[in-house]
TORTORTI-483079 format. One record per residue (C-alpha): residue in one letter; residue number from 0; x, y, z. Coordinates in steps of 0.001 Angstrom, whole numbers, plus 500000, padded with zeros to 6 digits. Example, Ala and Ser with C-alpha at 12.3 -4.5 7.8 and 13.67 -1.06 7.14 Angstrom:
<site 'a',0,<512300,495500,507800>>
<site 's',1,<513670,498940,507140>>
END
This chain:
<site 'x',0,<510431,506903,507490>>
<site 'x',1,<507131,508231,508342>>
<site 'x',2,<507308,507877,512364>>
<site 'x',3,<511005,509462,511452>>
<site 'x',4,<508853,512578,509740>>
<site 'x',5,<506276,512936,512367>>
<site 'x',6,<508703,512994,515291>>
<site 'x',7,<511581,515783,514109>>
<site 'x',8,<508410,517291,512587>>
<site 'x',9,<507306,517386,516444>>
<site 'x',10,<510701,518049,517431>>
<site 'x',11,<511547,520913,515318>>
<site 'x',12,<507590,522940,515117>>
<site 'x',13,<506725,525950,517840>>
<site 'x',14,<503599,524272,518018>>
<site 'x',15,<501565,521825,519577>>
<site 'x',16,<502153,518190,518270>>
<site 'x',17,<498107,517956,517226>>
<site 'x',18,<498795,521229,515339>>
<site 'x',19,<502169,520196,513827>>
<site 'x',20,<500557,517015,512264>>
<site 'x',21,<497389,518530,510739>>
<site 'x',22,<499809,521060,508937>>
<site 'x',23,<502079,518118,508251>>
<site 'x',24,<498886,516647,506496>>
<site 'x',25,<497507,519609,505061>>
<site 'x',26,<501095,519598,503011>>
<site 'x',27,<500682,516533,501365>>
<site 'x',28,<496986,517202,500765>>
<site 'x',29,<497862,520551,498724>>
<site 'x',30,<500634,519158,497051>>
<site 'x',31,<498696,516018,496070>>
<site 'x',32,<496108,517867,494600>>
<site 'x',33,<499093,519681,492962>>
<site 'x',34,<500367,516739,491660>>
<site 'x',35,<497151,515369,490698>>
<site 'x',36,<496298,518547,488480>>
<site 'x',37,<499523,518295,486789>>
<site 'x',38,<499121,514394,485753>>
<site 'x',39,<496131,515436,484561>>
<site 'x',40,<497221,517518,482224>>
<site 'x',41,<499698,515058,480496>>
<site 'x',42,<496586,513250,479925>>
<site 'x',43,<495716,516402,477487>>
<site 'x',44,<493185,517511,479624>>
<site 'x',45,<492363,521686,480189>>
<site 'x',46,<493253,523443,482963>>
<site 'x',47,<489826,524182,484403>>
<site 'x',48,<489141,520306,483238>>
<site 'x',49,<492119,518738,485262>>
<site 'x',50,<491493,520720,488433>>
<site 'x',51,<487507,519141,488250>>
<site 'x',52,<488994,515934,487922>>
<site 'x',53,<491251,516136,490532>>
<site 'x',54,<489298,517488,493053>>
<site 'x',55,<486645,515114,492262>>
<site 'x',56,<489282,512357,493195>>
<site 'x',57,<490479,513640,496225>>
<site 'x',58,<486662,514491,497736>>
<site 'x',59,<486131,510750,497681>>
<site 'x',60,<485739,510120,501633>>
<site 'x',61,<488022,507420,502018>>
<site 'x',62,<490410,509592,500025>>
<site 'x',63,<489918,512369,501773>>
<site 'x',64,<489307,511312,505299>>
<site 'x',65,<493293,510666,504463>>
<site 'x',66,<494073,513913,504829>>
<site 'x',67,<492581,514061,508410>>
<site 'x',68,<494798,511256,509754>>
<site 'x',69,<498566,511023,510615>>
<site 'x',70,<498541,507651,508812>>
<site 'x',71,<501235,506922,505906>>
<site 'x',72,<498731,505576,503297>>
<site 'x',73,<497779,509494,502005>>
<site 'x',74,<501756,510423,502087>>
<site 'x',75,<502970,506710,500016>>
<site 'x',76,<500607,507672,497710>>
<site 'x',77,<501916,511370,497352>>
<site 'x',78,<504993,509381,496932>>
<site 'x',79,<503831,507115,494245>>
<site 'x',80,<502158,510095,492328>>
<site 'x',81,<505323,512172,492632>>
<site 'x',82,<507204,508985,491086>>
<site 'x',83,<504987,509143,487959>>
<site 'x',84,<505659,512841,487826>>
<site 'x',85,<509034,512252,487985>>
<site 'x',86,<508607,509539,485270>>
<site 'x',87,<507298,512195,483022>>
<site 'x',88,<509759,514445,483618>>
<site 'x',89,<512457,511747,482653>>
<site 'x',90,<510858,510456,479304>>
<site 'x',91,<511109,514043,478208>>
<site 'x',92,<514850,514016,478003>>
<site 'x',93,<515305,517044,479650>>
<site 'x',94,<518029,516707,482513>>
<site 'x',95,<517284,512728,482775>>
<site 'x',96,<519577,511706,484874>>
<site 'x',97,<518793,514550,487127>>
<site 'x',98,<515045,513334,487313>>
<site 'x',99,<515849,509370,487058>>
<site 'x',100,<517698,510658,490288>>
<site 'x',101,<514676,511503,491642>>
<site 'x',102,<512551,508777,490909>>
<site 'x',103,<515515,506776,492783>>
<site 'x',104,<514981,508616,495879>>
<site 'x',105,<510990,508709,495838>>
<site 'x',106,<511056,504671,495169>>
<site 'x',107,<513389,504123,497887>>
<site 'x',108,<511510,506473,500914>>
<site 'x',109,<508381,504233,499527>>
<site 'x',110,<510225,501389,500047>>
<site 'x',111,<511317,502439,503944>>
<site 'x',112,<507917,503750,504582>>
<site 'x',113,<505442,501109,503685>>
<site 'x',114,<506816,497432,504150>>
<site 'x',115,<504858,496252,501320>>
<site 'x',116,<506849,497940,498686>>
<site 'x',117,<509984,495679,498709>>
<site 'x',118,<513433,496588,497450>>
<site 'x',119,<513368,494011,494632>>
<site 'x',120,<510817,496267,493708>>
<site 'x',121,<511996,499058,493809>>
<site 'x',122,<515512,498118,491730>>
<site 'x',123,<512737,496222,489299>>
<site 'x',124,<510968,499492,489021>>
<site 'x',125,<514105,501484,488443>>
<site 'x',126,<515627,499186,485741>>
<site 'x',127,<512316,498903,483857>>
<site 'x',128,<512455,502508,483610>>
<site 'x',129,<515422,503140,482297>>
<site 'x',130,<515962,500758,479589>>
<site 'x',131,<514176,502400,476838>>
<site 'x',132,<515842,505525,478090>>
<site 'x',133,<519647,503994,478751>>
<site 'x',134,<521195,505865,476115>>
<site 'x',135,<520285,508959,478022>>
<site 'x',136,<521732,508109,481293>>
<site 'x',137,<525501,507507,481515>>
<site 'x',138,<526980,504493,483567>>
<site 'x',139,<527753,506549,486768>>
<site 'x',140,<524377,508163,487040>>
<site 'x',141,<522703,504274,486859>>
<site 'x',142,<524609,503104,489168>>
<site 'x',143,<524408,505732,491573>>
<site 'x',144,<520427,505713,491106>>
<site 'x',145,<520368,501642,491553>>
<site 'x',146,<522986,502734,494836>>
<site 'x',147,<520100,504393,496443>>
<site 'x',148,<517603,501694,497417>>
<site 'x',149,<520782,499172,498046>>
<site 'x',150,<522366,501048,500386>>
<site 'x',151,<519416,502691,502004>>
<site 'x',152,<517343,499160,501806>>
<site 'x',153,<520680,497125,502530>>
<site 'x',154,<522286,499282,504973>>
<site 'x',155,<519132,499316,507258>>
<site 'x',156,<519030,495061,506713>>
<site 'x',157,<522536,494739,507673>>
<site 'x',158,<521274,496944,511217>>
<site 'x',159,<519117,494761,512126>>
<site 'x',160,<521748,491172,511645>>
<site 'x',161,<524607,493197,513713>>
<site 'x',162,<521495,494917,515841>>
<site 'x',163,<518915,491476,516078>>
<site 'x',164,<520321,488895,514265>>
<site 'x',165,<517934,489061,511311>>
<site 'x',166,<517611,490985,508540>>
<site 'x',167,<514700,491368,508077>>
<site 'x',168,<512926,494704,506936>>
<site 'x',169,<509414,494174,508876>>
<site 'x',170,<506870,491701,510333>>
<site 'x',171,<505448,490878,506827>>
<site 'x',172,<507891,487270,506740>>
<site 'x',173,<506259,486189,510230>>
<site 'x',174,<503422,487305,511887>>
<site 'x',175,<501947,488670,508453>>
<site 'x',176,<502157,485678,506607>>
<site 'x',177,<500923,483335,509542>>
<site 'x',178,<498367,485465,509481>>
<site 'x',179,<497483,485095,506064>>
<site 'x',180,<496622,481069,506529>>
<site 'x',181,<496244,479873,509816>>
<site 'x',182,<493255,481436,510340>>
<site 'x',183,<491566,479971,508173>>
<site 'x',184,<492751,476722,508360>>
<site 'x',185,<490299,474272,510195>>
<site 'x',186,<490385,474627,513973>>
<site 'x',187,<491098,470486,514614>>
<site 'x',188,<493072,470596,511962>>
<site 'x',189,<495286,473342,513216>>
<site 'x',190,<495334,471586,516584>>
<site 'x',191,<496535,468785,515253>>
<site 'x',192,<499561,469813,513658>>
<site 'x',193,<500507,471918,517053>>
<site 'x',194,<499884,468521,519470>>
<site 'x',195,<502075,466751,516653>>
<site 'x',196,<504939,469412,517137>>
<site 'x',197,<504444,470780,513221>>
<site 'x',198,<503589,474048,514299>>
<site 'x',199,<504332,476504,517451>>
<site 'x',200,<501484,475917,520415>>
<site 'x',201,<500846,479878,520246>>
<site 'x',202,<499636,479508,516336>>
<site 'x',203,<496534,479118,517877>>
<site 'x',204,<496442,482401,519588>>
<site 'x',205,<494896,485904,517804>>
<site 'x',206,<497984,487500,515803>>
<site 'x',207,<499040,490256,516634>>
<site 'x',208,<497886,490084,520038>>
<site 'x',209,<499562,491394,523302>>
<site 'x',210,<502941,490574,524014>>
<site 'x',211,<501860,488939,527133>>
<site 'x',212,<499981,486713,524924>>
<site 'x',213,<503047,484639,523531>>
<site 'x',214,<505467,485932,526968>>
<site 'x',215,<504483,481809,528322>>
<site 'x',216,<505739,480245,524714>>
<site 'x',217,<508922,481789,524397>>
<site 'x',218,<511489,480800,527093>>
<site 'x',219,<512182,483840,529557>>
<site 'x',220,<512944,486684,526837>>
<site 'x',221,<515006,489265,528611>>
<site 'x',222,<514704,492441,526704>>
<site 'x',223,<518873,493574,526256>>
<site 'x',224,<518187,497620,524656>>
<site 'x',225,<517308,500255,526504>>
<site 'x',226,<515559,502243,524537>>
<site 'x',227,<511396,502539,525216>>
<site 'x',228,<510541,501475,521942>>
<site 'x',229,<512706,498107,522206>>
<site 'x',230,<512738,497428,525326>>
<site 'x',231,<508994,498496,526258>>
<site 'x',232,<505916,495559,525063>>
<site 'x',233,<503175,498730,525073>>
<site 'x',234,<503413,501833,523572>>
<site 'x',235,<503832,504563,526159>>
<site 'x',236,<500987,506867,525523>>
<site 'x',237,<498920,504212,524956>>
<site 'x',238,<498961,500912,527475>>
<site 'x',239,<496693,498970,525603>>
<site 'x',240,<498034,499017,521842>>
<site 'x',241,<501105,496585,522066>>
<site 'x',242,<504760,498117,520507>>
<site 'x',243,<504814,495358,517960>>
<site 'x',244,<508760,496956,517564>>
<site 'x',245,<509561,495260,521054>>
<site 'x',246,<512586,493108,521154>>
<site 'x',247,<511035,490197,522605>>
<site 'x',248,<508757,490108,519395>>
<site 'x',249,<511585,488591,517360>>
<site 'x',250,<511409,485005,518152>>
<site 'x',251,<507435,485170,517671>>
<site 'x',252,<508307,486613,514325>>
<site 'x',253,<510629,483946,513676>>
<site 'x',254,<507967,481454,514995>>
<site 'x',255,<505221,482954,513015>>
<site 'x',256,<507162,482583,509612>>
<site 'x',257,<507518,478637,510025>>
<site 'x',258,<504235,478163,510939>>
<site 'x',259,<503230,479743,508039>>
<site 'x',260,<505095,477705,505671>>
<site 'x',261,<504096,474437,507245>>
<site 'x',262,<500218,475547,506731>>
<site 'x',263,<501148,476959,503465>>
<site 'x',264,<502661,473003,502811>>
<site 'x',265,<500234,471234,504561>>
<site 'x',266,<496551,472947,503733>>
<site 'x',267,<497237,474460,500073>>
<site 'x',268,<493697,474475,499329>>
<site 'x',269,<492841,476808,502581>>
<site 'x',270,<495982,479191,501882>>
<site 'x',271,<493853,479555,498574>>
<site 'x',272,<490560,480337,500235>>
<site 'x',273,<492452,482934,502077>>
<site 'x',274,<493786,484784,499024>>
<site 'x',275,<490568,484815,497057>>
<site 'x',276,<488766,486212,499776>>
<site 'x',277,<491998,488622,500392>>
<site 'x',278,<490969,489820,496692>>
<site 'x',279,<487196,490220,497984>>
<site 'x',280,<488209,492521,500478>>
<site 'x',281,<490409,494413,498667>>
<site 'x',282,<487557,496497,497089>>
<site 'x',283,<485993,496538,500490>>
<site 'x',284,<484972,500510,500752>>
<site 'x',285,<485272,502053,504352>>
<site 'x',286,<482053,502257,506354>>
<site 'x',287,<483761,505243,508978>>
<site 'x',288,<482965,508595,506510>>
<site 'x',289,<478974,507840,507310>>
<site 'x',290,<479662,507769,510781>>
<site 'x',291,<481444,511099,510865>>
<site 'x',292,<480899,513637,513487>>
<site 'x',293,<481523,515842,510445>>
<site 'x',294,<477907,516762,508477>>
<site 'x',295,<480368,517417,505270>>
<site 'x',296,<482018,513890,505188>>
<site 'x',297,<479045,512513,505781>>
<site 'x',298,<477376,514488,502937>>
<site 'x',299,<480219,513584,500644>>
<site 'x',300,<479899,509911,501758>>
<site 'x',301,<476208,509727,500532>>
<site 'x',302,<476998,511532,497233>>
<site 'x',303,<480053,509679,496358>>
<site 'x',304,<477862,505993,497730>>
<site 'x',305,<475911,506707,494929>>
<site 'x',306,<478560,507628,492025>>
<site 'x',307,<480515,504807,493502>>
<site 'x',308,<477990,502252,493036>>
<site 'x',309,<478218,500832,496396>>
<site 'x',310,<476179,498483,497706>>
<site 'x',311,<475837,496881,500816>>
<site 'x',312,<477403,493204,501353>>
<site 'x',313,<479360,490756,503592>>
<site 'x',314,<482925,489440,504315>>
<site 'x',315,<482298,485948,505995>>
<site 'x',316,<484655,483927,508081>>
<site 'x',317,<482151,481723,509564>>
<site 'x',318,<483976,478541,508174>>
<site 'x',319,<487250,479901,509789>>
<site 'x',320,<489177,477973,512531>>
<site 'x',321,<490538,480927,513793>>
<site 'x',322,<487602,483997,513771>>
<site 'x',323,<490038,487153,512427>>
<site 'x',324,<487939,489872,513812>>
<site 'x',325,<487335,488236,517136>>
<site 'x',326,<486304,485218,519037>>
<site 'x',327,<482540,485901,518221>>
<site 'x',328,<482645,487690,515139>>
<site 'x',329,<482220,485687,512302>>
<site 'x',330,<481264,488427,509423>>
<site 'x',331,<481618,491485,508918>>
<site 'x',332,<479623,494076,507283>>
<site 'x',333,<481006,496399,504275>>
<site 'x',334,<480272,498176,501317>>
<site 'x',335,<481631,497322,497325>>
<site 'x',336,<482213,499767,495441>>
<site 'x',337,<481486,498626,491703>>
<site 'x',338,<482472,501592,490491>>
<site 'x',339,<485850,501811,491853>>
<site 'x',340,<486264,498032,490516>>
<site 'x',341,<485548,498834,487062>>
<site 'x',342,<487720,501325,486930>>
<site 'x',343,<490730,499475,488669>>
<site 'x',344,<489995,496612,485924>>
<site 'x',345,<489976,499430,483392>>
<site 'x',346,<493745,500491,484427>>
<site 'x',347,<495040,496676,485407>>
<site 'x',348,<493274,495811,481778>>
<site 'x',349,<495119,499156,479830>>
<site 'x',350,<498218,497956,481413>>
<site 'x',351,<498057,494298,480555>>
<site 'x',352,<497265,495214,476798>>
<site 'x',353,<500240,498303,476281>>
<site 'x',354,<502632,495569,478069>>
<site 'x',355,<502057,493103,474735>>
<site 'x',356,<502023,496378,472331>>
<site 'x',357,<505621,497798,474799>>
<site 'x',358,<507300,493875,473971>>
<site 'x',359,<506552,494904,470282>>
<site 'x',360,<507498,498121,470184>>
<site 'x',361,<508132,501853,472300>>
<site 'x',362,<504941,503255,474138>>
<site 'x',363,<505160,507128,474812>>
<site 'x',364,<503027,509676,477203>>
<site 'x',365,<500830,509015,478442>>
<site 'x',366,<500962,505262,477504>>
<site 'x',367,<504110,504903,479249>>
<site 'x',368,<502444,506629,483251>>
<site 'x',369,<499250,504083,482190>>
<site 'x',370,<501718,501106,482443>>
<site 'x',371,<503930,502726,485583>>
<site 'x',372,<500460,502902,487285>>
<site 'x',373,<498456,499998,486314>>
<site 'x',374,<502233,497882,487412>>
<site 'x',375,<501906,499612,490845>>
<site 'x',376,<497993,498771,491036>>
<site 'x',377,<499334,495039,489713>>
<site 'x',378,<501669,494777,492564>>
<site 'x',379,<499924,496394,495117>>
<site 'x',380,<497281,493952,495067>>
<site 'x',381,<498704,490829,493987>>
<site 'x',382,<501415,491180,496613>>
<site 'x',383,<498883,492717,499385>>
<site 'x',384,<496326,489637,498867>>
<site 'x',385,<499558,486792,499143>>
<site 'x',386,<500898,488056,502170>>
<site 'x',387,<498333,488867,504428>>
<site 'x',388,<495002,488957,505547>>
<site 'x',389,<492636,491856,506373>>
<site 'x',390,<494282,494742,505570>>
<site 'x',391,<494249,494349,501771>>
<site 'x',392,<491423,498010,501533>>
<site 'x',393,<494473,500162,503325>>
<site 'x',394,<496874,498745,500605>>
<site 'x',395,<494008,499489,497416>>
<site 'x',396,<493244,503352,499564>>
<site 'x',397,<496755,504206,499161>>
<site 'x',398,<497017,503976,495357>>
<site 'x',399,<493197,504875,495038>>
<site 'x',400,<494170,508806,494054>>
<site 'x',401,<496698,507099,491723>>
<site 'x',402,<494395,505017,489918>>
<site 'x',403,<491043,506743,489783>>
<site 'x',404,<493009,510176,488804>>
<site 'x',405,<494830,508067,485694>>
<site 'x',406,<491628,506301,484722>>
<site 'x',407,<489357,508920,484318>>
<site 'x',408,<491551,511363,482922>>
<site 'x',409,<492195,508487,480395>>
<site 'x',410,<488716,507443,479626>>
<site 'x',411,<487710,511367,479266>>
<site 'x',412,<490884,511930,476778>>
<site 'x',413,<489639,509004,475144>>
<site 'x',414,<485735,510270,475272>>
<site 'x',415,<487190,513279,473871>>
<site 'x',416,<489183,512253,470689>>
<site 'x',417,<486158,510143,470223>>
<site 'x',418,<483309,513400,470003>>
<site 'x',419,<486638,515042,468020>>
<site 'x',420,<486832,512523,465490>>
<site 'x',421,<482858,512596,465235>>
<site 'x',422,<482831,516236,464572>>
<site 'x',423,<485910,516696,461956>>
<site 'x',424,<483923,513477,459893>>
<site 'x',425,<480792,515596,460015>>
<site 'x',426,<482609,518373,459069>>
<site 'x',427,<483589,516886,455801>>
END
């Protein structure tokens, strides 16, 4: 969905494509901080208060450096916020099936924009939601809303069997997940399951490498579409970024996703190394804002280094068979933000303790958007650090406005009764 976006956006603006896509950015970044303002205030904060808050949220470098770059994370997370919007706007009983509608169509362009959101999420997501509510929504309106991600999800699947032969959605069952064990299982013993057939001979080459990498393991592919972005192994701006979308990627794919499983099978124990230190790097914090060309970003990177806690550390894959970063880098430098991990345990822990008290009994607003949120957080890194390897600090930046806007308005509603409480007892 998002290359869909950028090119009619392209297509259809009187301007220059580098123009087209900062305005194309600067709209999400105004109606996020829209958005943002407005969940706010269902916290019960003021006006003047939200706006502080949310401002203070989207300032955060590797928030706002977001807005800067035609990348999807900023716009899946406008996406996510405008789902707990919508959520709102549903518990409230006012036109539900109108806004359960809604929250149909944001969860499915989330789904067909960012691979990791799956559609058994998003149908998961959508029945959650409307069970407490059912009585609101007639039969026809449910199923119409549970049509949406089927057929947009299952349409686009049954594509790529008539188009490919598989049905798959993305990479994520095949390069991803071989990605997410071999390298770190032992380089003899990865050897050794390649010389005794277990594994593919090009497991031992860097994923996502070159196309002309794996061309001499898979027998003569002949690409059959015509189209540049099939048919083509670079991108055509760009000869030395590989088009991971050409066709003769498929088998590799294929490949890739049995190799996986046989590591997965045969080295549990390193699969396990990989996804804690998948979890590490999740609250890995981006060392680009200090290197800015821009004296502002790099201002707001020192300020918000310091309010963030952040201190300087290490992700190691000395021990690795295969080095992930390259052949001679075996570490690699970052900052952790213990700030931002308190306050994602904050959320994750609200939303483990209101799903025991939502078994018992109903949870309303704003108890209800904690849970929505700290389930997203849940998934998003649970799901990120199991299937891959690397990437796990884009998947955290792209609910980062999500959850630091939701836990600090929470903790300064709850801050708030607290001093309100203190002064009515005083009172008396």
């Amino acid at each position: 969905m998002w290359n869909f976006l950028l090119g009619v956006s392209a297509w259809l603006s009187p301007v220059s494509d580098g123009l087209t896509l900062q305005l194309v950015m600067l709209a999400f970044g105004l109606s996020a901080v829209w958005m943002g303002t407005n969940i706010a205030r269902r916290f019960g904060l003021s006006r003047r208060l939200s706006i502080v808050v949310t401002l203070v949220v989207f300032l955060n470098p590797e928030v706002f450096r977001g807005v800067f770059e035609p990348t999807y994370e900023f716009p899946v997370g406008c996406l996510l916020m405008g789902l707990v919007l919508g959520v709102a706007k549903f518990r409230e009983r006012v036109e539900p099936m109108k806004w359960f509608l809604v929250c149909s169509i944001l969860i499915t362009t989330v789904v067909m924009t960012r691979s990791l959101y799956h559609p058994a999420w998003a149908i998961t997501t959508l029945v959650v939601l409307v069970l407490p509510l059912r009585k609101t929504v007639s039969m026809r309106s449910l199923l119409l809303a549970l049509s949406i991600p089927l057929l947009v999800a299952g349409g686009w699947m049954i594509k790529n069997q008539v188009l490919f032969g598989q049905t798959t959605l993305s990479s994520w069952f095949g390069m991803n997940l071989q990605r997410a064990v071999l390298p770190v299982v032992p380089r003899a013993d990865l050897l050794e399951m390649v010389e005794s057939g277990d594994i593919s001979p090009f497991a031992v080459e860097q994923p996502f490498a070159p196309y002309s990498t794996y061309a001499k393991y898979v027998d003569g592919c002949v690409p059959t579409r015509s189209h540049p972005s099939l048919s083509e192994p670079t991108r055509s701006s760009e000869d030395v970024i590989p088009n991971f979308n050409f066709e003769c990627y498929l088998p590799v794919y294929e490949e890739a996703l049995d190799n996986a499983l046989t590591a997965i099978r045969k080295h549990p124990s390193d699969w396990i190394e990989g996804r804690i230190w998948s979890l590490r790097a999740t609250m890995a914090i981006s060392t680009a804002p200090q290197f800015s060309e821009s004296a502002i970003m790099r201002g707001l990177n020192d300020g918000y280094s310091v309010l963030g806690l952040n201190v300087t550390g290490a992700l190691s894959t000395s021990s690795w068979g295969t080095q992930l970063y390259g052949p001679n880098t075996t570490s690699i430098r970052i900052q952790f933000g213990y700030s931002y991990a308190a306050l994602y345990i904050f959320v994750l822990g609200v939303g483990g303790a209101l799903m025991k008290k939502k078994i018992r009994s109903r949870v309303g607003e704003p108890a209800a958007l904690v849970l929505l949120v700290s389930s997203i957080a849940w998934y998003t890194i649970v799901v990120g650090a199991f299937g891959e390897l690397g990437e796990q600090a884009r998947f955290r930046t792209t609910i980062d406005p999500l959850v630091i806007l939701v836990s600090v308005s929470l903790l300064v509603r709850m801050v708030a009764g607290r001093n309100h409480s203190h002064a009515t007892s005083v009172a008396r």
